[in-house]
N, C-alpha and C positions, 0 to 999 in steps of 0.2 A: 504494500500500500504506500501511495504517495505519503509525505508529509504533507499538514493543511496549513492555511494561513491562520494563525492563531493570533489570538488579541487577549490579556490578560490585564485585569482590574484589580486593584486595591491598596493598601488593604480596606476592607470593607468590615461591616458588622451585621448583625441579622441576617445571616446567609442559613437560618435553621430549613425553612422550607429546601433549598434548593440540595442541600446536604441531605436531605431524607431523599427527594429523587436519587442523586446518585448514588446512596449506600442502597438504596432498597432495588435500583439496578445491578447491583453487584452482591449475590446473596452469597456467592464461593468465597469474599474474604469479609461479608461483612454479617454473618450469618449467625451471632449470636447477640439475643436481641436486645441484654439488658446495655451490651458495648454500644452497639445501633443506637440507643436512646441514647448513651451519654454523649455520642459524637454530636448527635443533631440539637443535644441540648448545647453543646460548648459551643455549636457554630452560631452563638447567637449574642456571643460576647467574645469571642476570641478572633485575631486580626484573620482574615480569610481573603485568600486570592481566587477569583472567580476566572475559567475561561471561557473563552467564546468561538464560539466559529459561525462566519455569517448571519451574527447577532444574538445567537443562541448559547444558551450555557454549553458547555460538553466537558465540565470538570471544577472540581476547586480543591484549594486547600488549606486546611487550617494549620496557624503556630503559636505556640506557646512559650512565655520565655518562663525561663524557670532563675535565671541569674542575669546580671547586668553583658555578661561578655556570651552570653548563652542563649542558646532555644533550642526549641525540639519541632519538628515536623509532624504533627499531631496526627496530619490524615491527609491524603492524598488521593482523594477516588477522580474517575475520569470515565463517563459514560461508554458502554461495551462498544460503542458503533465506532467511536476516537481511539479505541485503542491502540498502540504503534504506530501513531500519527505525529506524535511531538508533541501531547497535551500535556502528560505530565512534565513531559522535559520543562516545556515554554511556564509552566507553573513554578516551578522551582528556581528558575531561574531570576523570574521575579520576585517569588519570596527571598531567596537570599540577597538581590540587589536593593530592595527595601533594610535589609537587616543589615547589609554593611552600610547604608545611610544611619542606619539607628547605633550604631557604635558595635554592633554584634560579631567578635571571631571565628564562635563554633556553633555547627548545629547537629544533630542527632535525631535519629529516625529506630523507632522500633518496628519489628515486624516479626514473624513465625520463624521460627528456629530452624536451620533444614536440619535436627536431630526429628523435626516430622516430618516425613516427609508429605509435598503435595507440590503439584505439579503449578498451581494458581501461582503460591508462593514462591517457586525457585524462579517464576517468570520476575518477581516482584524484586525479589534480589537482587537478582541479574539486574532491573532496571535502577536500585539505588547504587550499585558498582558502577555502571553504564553514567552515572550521574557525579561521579568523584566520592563519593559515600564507602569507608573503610569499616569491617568490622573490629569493633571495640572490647565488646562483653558477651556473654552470652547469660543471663538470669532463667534458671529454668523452671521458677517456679511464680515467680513473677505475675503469670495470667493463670495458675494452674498448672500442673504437672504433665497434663495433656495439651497444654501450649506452650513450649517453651517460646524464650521471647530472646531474638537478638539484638541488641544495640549497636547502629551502623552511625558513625560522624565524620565528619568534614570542616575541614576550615573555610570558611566563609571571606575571612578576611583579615589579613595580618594586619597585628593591632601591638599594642602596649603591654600585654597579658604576659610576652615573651620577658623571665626575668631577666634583670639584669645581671652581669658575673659580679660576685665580689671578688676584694683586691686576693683574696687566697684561690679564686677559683680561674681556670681557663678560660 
């Protein structure tokens, strides 16, 4: 499939409606429903980057900072018809150019573990590598013992966070 012309907004707020479209289009990773509700509840106060393709959403996503040099990638969905088109990429890419405006270094993305395997997710991974995204950690108990969870981050933007040597060190 071609890449499309994509257009991406934000950050935004209130994006809970359009966050339920696309979790509730994507039931292979979004498929348990007490998560499903907390997403669509966070997209309603949390910074959220919408895309669009000839004027129509076809993805967003939310972040969350958790520290002043820090954030995390909250959620990333991109409706089934875009997928391997550039949505997620064109998303991301705006989220982090917003976050090095905001002073931000790192950011970090959780996802399913490949100790499970599933075929959705190793697409998913593939596409946070595919993004400069390095695995970090692995918590495996995190979401439950039947979800392990990975932690994948990236430098955003080199910043000040880099100590400096003291006079006894290299």
């Amino acid at each position: 499939m071609e890449p499309l012309l994509v257009s991406v907004k934000g950050p935004l707020s209130g994006q809970s409606k359009l966050c339920e479209l696309v979790l509730r289009a994507l039931p292979e990773w979004f498929g348990i429903e007490s998560s499903t509700v907390s997403y669509i509840e966070s997209a309603e106060h949390l910074p959220a980057f919408v895309a669009y393709i000839a004027g129509e959403p076809a993805g967003l996503a939310l972040l969350k900072r958790h520290f002043e040099l820090s954030a995390e990638l909250y959620l990333v969905g991109v409706l089934p018809t875009h997928h391997r088109r550039g949505v997620g990429r064109a998303l991301i890419e705006a989220a982090e150019q917003w976050l090095r405006s905001e002073g931000v270094e790192f950011l970090q993305v959780k996802t399913l573990s490949p100790r499970r395997v599933d075929a959705n997710y190793e697409r998913t991974r593939q596409f946070y590598l595919g993004v400069g995204f390095v695995p970090l950690e692995e918590l495996p108990t995190l979401w439950g013992e039947h979800n392990p969870c990975l932690v994948l981050v990236k430098q955003v933007s080199p910043g000040s966070s880099q100590a400096q040597a003291g006079p006894n060190e290299p």
